[in-house]
N, C-alpha and C positions, 0 to 999 in steps of 0.2 A: 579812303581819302574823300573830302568831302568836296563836291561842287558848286560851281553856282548856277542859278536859275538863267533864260534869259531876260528875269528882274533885277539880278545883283541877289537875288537872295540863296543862303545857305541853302540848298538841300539835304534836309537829315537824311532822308529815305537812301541817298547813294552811298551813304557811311555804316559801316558796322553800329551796333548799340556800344559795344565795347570794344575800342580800341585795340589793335593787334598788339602794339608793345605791352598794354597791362595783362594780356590773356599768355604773353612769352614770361612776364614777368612772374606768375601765377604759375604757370607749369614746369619752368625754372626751379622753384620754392618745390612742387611737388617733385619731381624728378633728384632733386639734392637732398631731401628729410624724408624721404619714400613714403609722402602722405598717399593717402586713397582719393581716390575721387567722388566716388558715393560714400556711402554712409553715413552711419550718424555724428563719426566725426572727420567726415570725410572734406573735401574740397567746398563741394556741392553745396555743402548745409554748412558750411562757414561763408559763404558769398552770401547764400539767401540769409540768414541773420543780420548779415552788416549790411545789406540793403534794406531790409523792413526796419531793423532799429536807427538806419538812418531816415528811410521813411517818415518815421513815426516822430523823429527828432524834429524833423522839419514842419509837420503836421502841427507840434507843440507850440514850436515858434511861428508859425501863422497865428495860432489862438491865440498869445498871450500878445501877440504884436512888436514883440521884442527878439532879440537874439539872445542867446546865451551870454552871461558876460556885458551885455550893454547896460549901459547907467541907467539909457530908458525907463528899463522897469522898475526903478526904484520908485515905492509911490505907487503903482500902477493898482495893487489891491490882491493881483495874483504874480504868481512867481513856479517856477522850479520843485519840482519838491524829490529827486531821488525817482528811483524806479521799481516796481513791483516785476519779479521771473513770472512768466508764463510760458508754458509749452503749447506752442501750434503743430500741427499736421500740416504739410504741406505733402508735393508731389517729389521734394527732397527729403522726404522722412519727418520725423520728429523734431522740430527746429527750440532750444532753450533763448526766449528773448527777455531782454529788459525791456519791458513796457514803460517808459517816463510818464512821470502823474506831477500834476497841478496843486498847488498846495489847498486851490477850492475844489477838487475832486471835479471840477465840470468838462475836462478834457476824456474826449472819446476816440481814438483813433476811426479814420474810415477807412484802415487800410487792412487793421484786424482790429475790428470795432470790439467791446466790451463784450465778454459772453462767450467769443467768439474760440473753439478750440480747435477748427477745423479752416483753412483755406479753401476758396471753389475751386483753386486747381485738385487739390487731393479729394472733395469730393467727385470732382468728374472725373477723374481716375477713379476711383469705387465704380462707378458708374460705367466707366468705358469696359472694365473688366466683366461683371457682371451680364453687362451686354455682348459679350462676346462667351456664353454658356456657363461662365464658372459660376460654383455654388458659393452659398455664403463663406463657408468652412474653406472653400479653394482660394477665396479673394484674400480671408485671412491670412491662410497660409503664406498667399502671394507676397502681401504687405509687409509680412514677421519675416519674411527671406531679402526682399531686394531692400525695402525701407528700414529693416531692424524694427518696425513699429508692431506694439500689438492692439490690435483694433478690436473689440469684441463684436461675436455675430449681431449681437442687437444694433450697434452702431452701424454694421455694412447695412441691415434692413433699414434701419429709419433713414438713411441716405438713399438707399434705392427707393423707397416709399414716397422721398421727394417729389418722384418725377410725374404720382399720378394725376398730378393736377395736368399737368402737361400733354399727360397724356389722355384725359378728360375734352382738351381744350382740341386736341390734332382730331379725338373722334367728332366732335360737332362743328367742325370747321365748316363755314361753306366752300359747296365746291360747284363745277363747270354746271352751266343749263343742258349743255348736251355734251352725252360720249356717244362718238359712234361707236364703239366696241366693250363690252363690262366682259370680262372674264372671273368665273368663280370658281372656288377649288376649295379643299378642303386637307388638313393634313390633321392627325392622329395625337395629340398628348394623354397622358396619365395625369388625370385631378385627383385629390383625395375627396371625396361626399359622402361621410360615415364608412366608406370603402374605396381602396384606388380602382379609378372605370377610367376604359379609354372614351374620351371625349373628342369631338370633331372641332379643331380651331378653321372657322370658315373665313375666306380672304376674297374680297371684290377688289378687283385692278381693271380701273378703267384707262383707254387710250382717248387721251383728246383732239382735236380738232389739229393740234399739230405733232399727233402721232407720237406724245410722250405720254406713259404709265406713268400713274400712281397707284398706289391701294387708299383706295377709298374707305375704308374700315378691315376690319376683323369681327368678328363676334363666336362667343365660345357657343357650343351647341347641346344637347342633352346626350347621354351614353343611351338610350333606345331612339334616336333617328328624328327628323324635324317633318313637322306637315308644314301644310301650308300657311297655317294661325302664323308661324317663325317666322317665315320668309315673307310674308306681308309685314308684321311689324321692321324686318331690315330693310327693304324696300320702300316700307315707310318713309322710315328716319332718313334713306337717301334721297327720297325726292322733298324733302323737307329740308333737306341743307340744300337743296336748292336744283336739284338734276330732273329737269323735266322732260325728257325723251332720251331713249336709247334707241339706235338703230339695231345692234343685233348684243345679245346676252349666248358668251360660249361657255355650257358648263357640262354636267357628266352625271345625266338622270339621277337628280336630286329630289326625293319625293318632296311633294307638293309645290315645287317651284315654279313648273309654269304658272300653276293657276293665280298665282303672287303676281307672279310678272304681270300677266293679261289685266289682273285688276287695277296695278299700280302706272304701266305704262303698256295698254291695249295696241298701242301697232310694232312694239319690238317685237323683232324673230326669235322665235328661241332656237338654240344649234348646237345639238351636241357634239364632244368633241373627239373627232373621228378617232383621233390616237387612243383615246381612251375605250375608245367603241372595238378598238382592234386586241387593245391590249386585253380587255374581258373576254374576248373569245377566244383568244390564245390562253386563258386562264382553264378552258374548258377540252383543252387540245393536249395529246402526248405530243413530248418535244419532236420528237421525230416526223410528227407531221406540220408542224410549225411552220418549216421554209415553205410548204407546197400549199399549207392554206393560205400563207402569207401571199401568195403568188398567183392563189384564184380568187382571192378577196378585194385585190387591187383594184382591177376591172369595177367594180363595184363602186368603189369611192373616188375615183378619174371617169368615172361615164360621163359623157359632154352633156346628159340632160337626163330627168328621171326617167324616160320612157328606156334608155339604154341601159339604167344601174338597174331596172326590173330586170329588164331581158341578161344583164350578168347574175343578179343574183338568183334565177331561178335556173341558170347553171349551175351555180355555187350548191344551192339546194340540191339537185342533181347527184351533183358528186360527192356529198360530204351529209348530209339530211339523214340518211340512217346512222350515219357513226354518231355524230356530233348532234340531238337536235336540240339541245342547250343550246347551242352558238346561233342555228336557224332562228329556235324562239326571240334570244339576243336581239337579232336582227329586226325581226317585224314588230318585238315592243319599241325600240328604238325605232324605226323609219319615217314617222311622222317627224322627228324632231334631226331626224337626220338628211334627208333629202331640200330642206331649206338652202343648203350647202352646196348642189348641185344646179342651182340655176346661176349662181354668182359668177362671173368671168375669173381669169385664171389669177388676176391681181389682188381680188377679193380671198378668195379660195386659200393663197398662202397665206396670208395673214391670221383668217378663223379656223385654217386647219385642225389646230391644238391648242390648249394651253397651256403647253410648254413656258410661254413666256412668263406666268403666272408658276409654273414649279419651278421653276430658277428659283425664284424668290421663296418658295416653299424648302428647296434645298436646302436654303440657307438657314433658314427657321428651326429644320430638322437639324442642323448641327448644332444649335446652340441650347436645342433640347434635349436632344440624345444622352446627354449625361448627366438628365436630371431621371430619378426614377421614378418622383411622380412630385408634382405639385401641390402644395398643401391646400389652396384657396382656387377659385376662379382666377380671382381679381390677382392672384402671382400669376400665373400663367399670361396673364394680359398685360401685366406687367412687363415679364419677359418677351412675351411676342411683340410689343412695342418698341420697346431698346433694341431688338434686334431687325425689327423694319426700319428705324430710324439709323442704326448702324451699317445698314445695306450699302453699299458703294455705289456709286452711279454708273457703276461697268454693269451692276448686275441686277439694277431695278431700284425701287423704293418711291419715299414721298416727293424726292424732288423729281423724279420723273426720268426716264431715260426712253430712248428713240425707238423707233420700230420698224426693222428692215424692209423697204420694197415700201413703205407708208405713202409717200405723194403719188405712186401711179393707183394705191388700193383707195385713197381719197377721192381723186378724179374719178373712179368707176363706182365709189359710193354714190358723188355725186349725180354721176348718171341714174343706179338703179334708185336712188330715193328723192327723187329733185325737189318736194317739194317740204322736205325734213333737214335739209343739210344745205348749207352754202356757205361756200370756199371764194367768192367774188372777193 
């Protein structure tokens, strides 16, 4: 039912788009003639027809300035002239319309302009699917089952292919002058380059000033391992879209990455990331000693100051140094970038623990790769890695940014330890 403002005026917004009795009237008809509701000659795609071709009726009669039937246009110079079938794609299937034409051919609809065999709803359907792991051959499938429509693979690609301007446009965006927090990580795809190689997809998610992620980029990486030539030019390109200081960078002994950092932004911390730091030494341990290293390890990354995670971990070495001295080595090539961690108060500390927050959003990447077996180009792989950050929900990370637990007490102690890099006034 519709209301009024308190101007006297109608309010659309409080009314349905379609009226209850014509939608009883509609389902009336189907319920008595046991019509369908999808398909191609279903409910669905007899409404979307007789809306765009009345659309398009109306579009006619704006251009010619006249109605149908009015004397007006006698004289006028143009006129009517009959309709030409065309078939569109829409996100109700394959819709058959009469296109009405002008008898000077100068009528173009804007509603499915000339040329036009696709609607942007059923491209972004291509698109939504796509982005949620299916293959070309799977969206097909998808389309030829629910739509009745058969779309060929080359058409799912040059729809997907759309988006890389966009996606061109997200990687050089500018972004924040400062993050206190860059987290980087890296997850595993199959490219094809003369041979299928796993290839490293790397992801920078920075926290801003009011404690929301993004991913600041992607970048694919080489199948033998990045120096630091790599990670200077991404580090680049980040303080070029405009990020000029980091307080702390958490990532997971990536060769050549400090030396990138210190050159691109000289007072960040670097800080590895303990979970990761636990999980490779458990890589190095029979399960059965797992729970009891886990349990002398601890002491080690909770010591209230380095002088205390020494004196645990040369218990630790104690007890475990002749079984294990992989995990010992572990340890002391890590320490330099691991005891950064340890001077922070206990608000800082959860937050840089892990990057956990950062494989959420790798989780998710991994399922929409996982059932590709390899990617034929880079630029697909970027592709897909794009549609599926940007399809990320806001429960679970992505570009518009979502929160970071415990974040206004971890701000106020950034505050403190770097007063004169950060202000929250």
């Amino acid at each position: 039912m519709m209301t009024e403002n308190e101007n006297g005026q109608v309010d659309a917004a409080s009314s349905p788009l379609v009226p209850d009795d014509v939608l009883d009237e509609l389902m009336a008809r189907v319920d008595a003639e046991g019509a369908e509701l999808l398909g191609p000659d279903g409910l669905l795609s007899q409404v979307t027809k007789a809306v765009l071709e009345r659309a398009m009726a109306e579009e006619l009669t704006g251009h010619l300035g006249y109605d149908k039937h009015d004397p007006a246009g006698r004289g006028s110079g143009n006129s009517r002239n009959g309709t030409t079938p065309k078939v569109v794609l829409t996100e109700a299937g394959a819709i058959d319309l009469d296109v009405p034409r002008d008898r000077n051919g100068e009528f173009d609809p804007v509603i499915v302009p000339k040329g036009t065999t696709r609607l942007k709803g059923f491209n972004d359907r291509i698109i939504s699917l796509y982005a949620r792991g299916m293959t070309v051959r799977d969206v097909q499938a998808h389309l030829e089952e629910i739509y009745g429509v058969d779309v060929s693979p080359d058409l799912i690609s040059k729809v997907t292919d759309g988006v890389w301007d966009e996606l061109e446009a997200w990687r050089n965006r500018p972004l924040d002058v400062m993050y206190p927090i860059v987290y980087i990580d890296a997850l595993m795809i199959k490219i094809r380059d003369g041979v299928v190689a796993n290839r490293p997809a790397y992801l920078a998610v920075g926290v801003d000033l009011e404690g929301r992620k993004h991913v600041l980029g992607i970048w694919i990486g080489d199948s033998k391992g990045e120096g630091a030539k790599f990670w200077l030019a991404v580090f680049s390109e980040l303080k070029n879209r405009g990020v000029d200081d980091i307080l702390i960078v958490v990532c997971d002994g990536l060769s050549g990455l400090p030396d990138a950092i210190e050159a691109v932004w000289p007072e960040a911390t670097i800080q590895t990331c303990v979970v990761h730091l636990l999980r490779g030494s458990f890589r190095y341990a029979s399960y059965g000693d797992r729970k009891r290293l886990a349990a002398t390890m601890r002491p080690i990354y909770t010591a209230p100051s380095v002088d205390a995670a020494v004196e645990a971990f040369d218990e630790f070495e104690a007890e475990w140094g002749a079984k294990y001295p992989a995990i010992i080595n572990l340890w002391r090539n890590s320490w330099d970038v691991f005891v950064p961690f340890l001077d922070y108060p206990p608000e800082i500390r959860r937050v840089v623990y892990t990057t956990n927050m950062i494989e959420s959003i790798n989780y998710q990447l991994r399922k929409v790769t996982k059932t590709r077996g390899h990617f034929p180009t880079e630029k697909a792989a970027l592709k897909l890695l794009y549609l599926a950050v940007r399809n990320i929900t806001t429960d679970r990370g992505g570009t518009a940014g979502t929160g970071t637990r415990g974040w206004k007490a971890c701000l106020n102690a950034l505050a403190i330890y770097f007063p004169d890099r950060i202000n929250i006034a």
